[in-house]
C-alpha positions in Angstrom: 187.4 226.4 147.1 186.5 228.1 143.6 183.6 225.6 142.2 184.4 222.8 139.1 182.3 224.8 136.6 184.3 228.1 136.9 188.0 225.8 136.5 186.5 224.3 133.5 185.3 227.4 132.0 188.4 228.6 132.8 189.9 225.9 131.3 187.9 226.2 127.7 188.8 229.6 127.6 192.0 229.4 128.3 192.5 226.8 125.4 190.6 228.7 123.1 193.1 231.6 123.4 196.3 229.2 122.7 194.4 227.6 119.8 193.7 231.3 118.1 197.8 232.2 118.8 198.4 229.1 117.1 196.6 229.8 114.1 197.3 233.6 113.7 201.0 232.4 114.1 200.9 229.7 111.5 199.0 232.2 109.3 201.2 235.4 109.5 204.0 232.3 108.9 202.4 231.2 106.2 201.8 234.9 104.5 205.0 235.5 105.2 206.7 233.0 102.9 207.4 234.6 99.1 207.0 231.5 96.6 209.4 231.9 93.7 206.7 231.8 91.2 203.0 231.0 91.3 202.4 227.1 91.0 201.1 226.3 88.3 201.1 228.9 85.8 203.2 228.7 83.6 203.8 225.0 83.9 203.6 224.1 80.3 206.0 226.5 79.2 208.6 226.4 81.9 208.4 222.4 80.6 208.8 223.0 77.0 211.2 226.0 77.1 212.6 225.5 80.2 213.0 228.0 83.3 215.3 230.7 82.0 217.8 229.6 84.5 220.4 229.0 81.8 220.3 232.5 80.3 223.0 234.9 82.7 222.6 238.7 82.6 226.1 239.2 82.3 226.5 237.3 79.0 224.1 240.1 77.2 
């Protein structure tokens, strides 16, 4: 019978390698989602002039 300390370094390793696919999966997720616009930056203008939503291209 293989001894305890070779199953639980097994074992460590073993759940090391699911915990890095976790995070490089949650990370190329993560880089993979486009935000709309950066948070933040143009804050106080989109709040006094508004978003430009209400202007349509094919008005012009």
């Amino acid at each position: 019978m293989l001894d305890w300390k070779i199953l639980e370094g097994v074992a460590i390793v073993v759940m090391l390698v699911l915990i890095v696919a976790m995070l490089r999966r949650a990370l190329r997720q993560k880089r993979n989602e486009k935000p709309s616009r950066v948070a933040g930056a143009n804050d106080d203008w989109i709040e006094e002039f508004g978003d430009g939503s209400a202007f349509d291209e094919s008005d012009s």
